[in-house]
C-alpha positions in Angstrom: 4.3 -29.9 1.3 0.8 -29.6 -0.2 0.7 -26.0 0.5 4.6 -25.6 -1.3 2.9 -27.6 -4.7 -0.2 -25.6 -4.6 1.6 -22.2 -4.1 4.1 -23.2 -6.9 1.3 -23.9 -9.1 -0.4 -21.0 -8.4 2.5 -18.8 -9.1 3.5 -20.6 -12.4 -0.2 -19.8 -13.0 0.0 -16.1 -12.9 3.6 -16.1 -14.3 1.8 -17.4 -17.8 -1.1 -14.7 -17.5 1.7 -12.3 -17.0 3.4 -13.1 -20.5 2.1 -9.9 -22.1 4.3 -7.8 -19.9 7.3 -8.7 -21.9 6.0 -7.0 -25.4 5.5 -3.6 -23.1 8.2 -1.4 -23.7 10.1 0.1 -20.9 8.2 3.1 -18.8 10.4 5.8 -18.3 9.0 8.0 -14.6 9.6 10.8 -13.4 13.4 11.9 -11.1 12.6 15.7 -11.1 10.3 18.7 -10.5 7.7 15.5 -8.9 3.9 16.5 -8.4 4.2 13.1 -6.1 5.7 10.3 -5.5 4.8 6.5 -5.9 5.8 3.7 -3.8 5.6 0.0 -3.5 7.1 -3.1 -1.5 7.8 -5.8 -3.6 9.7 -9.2 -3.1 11.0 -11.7 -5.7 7.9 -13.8 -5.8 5.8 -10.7 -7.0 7.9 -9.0 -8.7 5.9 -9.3 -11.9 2.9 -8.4 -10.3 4.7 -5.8 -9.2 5.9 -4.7 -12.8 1.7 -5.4 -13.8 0.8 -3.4 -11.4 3.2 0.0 -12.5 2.7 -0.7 -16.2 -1.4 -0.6 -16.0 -1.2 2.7 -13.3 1.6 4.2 -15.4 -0.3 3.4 -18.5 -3.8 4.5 -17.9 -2.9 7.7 -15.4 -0.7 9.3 -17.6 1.3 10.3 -14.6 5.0 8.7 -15.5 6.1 12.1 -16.2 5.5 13.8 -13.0 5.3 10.9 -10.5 8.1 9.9 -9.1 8.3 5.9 -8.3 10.2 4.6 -5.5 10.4 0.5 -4.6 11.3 -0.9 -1.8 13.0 -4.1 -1.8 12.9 -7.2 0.4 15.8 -9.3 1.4 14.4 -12.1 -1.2 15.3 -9.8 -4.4 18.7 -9.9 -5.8 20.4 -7.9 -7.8 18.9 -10.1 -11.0 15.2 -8.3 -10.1 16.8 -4.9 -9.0 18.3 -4.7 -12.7 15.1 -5.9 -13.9 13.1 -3.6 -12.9 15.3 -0.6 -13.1 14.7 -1.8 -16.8 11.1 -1.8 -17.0 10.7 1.7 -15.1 14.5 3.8 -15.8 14.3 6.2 -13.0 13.5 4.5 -10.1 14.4 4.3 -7.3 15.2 0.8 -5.7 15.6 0.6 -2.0 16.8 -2.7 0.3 14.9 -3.4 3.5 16.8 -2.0 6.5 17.9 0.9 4.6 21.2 2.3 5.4 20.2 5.6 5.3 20.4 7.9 8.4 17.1 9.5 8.7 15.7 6.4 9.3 17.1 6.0 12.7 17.0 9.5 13.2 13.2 9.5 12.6 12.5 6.5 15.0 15.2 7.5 17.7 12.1 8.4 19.7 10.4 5.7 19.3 11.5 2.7 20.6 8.9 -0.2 19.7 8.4 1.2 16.2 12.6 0.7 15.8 11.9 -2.9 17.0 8.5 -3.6 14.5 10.9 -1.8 12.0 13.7 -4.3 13.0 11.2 -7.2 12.8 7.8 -7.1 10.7 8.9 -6.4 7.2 5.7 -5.2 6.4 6.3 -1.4 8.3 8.7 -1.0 5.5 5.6 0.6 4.0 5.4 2.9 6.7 8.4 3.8 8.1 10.9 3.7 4.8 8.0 5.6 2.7 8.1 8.2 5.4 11.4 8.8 6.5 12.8 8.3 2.6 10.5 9.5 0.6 11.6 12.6 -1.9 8.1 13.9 -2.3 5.5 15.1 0.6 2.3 13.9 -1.3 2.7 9.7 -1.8 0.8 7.3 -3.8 1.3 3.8 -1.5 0.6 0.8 -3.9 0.4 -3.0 -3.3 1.7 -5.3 -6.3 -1.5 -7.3 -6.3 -3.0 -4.1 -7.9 -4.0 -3.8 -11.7 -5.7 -1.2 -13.2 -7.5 -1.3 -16.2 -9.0 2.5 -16.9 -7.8 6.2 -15.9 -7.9 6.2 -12.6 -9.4 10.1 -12.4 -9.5 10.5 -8.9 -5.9 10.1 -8.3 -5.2 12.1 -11.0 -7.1 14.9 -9.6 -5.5 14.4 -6.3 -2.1 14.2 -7.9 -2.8 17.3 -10.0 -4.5 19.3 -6.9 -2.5 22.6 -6.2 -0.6 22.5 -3.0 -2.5 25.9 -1.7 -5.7 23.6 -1.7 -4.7 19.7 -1.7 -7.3 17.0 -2.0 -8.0 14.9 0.9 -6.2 11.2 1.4 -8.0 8.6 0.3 -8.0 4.9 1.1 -9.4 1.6 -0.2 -12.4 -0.1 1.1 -12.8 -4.1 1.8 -16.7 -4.6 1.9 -20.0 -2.4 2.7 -21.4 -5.2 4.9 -22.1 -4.7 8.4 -18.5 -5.2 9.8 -17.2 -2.6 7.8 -19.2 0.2 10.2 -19.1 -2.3 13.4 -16.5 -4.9 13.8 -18.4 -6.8 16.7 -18.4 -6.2 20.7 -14.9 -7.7 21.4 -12.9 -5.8 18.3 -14.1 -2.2 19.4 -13.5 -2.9 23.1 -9.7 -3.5 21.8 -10.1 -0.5 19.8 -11.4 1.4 22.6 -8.2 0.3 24.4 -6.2 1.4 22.0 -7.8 4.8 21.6 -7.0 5.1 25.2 -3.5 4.4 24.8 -3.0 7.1 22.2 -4.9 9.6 24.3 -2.1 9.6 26.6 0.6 10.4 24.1 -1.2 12.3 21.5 -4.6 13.7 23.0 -5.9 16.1 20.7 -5.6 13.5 17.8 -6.9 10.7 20.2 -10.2 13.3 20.4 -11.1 13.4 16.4 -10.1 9.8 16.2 -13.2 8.1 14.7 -12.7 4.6 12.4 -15.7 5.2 9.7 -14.6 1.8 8.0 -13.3 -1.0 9.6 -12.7 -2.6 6.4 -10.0 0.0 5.7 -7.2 -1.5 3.0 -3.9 0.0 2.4 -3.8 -1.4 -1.1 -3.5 2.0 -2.5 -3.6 4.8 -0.1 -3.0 8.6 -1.6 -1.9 11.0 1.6 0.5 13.4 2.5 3.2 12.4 4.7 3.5 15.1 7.1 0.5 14.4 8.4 1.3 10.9 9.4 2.1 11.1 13.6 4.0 8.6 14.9 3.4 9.1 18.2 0.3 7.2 17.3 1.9 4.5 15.4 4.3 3.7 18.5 1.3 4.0 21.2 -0.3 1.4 18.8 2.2 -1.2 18.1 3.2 -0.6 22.1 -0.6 -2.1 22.8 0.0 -4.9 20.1 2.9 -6.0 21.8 1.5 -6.1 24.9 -1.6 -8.0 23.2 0.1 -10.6 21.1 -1.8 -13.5 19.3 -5.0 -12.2 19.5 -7.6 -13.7 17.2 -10.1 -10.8 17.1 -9.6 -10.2 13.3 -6.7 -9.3 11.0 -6.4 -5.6 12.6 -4.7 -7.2 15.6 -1.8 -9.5 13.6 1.7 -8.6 13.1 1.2 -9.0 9.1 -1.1 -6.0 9.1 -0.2 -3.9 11.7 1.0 -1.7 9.1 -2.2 -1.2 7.7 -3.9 -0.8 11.2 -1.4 2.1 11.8 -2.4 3.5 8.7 -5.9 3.5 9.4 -5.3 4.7 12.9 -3.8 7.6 11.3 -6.4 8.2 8.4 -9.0 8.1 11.2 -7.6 11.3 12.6 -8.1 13.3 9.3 -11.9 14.1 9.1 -11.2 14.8 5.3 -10.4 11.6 4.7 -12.1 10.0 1.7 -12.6 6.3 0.5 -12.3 5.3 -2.8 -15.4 4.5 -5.0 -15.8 0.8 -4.3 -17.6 0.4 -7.7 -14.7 1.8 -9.2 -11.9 1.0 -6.9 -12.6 -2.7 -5.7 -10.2 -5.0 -3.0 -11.4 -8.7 -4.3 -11.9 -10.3 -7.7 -15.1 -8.7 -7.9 -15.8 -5.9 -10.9 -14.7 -2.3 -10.8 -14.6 0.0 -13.3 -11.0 1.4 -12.7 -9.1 -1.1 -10.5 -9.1 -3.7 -8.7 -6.7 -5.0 -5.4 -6.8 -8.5 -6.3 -5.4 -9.6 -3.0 -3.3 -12.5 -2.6 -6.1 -15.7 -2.4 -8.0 -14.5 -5.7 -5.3 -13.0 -7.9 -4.5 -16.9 -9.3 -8.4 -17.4 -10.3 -8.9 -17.9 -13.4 -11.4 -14.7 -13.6 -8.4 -12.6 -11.9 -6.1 -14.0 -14.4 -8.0 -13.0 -17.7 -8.5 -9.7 -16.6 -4.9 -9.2 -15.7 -4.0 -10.5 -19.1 -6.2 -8.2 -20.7 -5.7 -4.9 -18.8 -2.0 -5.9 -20.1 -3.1 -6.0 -23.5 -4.7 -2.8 -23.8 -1.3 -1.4 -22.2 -0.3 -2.1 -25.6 -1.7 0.5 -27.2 -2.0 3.6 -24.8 
């Protein structure tokens, strides 16, 4: 019960800081001729964040005209927020969990633990729907905690990079503390073990595998989808199920295995770049371009007032 009144008050909290999102007129995206494609899961409890989150990237990127936006939807959103937001953003596309599309279980026909995480961890929505669904190659992979309060150049650039010669993915960073090259003796045993595993279905990615940040966040990832394998993501969530309840760190945990197989993934591309961490920051601490506010700070009061402001200035860009 205490946790119910304190999450209730915490969400009335940032519903009030959210106000200025109803003086922002609706931002029209992109349906055609798409440079890329952006995509988010979002529930009915965030589905303001959510609507923060697109209005600050649309605002300050500049990018509604070429960027496609796709949002996938969880069983808690009705079709009250659908219409919503297909008023805030006209031309998007809106997409329910378990999608009855058919080349999502053509896609994961060969795989079967990735149908079953897909079946039961609503978080590889943002891998497997963004994937398999997606109407552009190059994707933009956004969490609603997410504001933005200055042009966010870098993905711009990658946005804007001519296919011949695309830029490399990029990812999000957590901290620059010692965990984030080394996670400890016991994590990067697992990690070993897991490495292992994908060695025997996918070798030659298994040999340029190497995890450079073990704070890796999926917050906002910027990649191109064709080079996602899954032959890696099922050899991984195979070893998770065999490894259940694990207390090793959040890598091993059904609520971010999604991010995990993401980072897997990211570590087989040697161009892989992290954001700027003074510039693109996971916390409540200060960046210059955004920040991923993550679920325990974005009701703070310091999280709050920049939200409310980065929604002000919205106003006249």
């Amino acid at each position: 019960m205490f946790y119910r009144l304190k999450n209730l008050r915490n969400r009335i909290r940032i519903e009030r800081h959210l106000r200025p999102l109803r003086d922002l007129p609706p931002k029209p995206v992109a349906t055609q001729n798409l440079a890329a494609e952006a995509h988010l899961l979002v529930g009915r409890a965030h589905l303001s964040m959510a609507g923060a989150c697109l209005h600050t990237f649309f605002a300050h990127s500049g990018l509604s005209n070429r960027v496609g936006l796709t949002i996938h939807l969880d069983a808690t959103v009705g079709s009250r927020g659908r219409r919503w937001l297909e008023m805030r953003f006209p031309g998007v596309r809106c997409i329910p969990h378990h999608a009855p599309d058919p080349k999502l279980p053509a896609m994961l026909a060969p795989y079967p633990v990735c149908r079953s995480y897909y079946q039961r961890v609503l978080m590889m929505t943002k891998l497997f729907q963004v994937l398999a669904l997606c109407r552009h190659r190059r994707v933009i992979l956004l969490d609603s905690d997410m504001i933005f309060h200055c042009r966010p150049q870098a993905l711009i650039d990658w946005v804007d990079a001519p296919e011949s010669q695309p830029s490399p993915p990029r990812y999000l960073r957590e901290s620059d503390d010692a965990t984030d090259r080394d996670p400890g003796t016991a994590a990067r045993e697992k990690f070993d073990e897991i490495i292992s595993r994908i060695s025997l279905v996918a070798p030659d990615l298994a040999s340029n595998l190497r995890i450079p940040h073990f704070s890796f966040n999926a917050g906002l990832l910027a990649f191109d989808t064709t080079r996602v394998s899954l032959p890696i993501v099922e050899a991984w969530l195979g070893w998770l199920e065999a490894n259940p309840n694990l207390k090793l760190g959040r890598w091993f945990t059904p609520w971010c295995c999604e991010q995990t197989a993401y980072m897997l993934n990211f570590a087989t591309w040697r161009d892989a770049l992290p954001f700027d961490m003074a510039d693109y920051a996971c916390g409540p601490g200060p960046a210059r371009i955004c920040n991923h506010f993550l679920s325990p700070h974005y009701h703070k009061p310091q999280c709050l007032q920049r939200v409310t402001a980065a929604l002000e200035a919205c106003k006249s860009l």
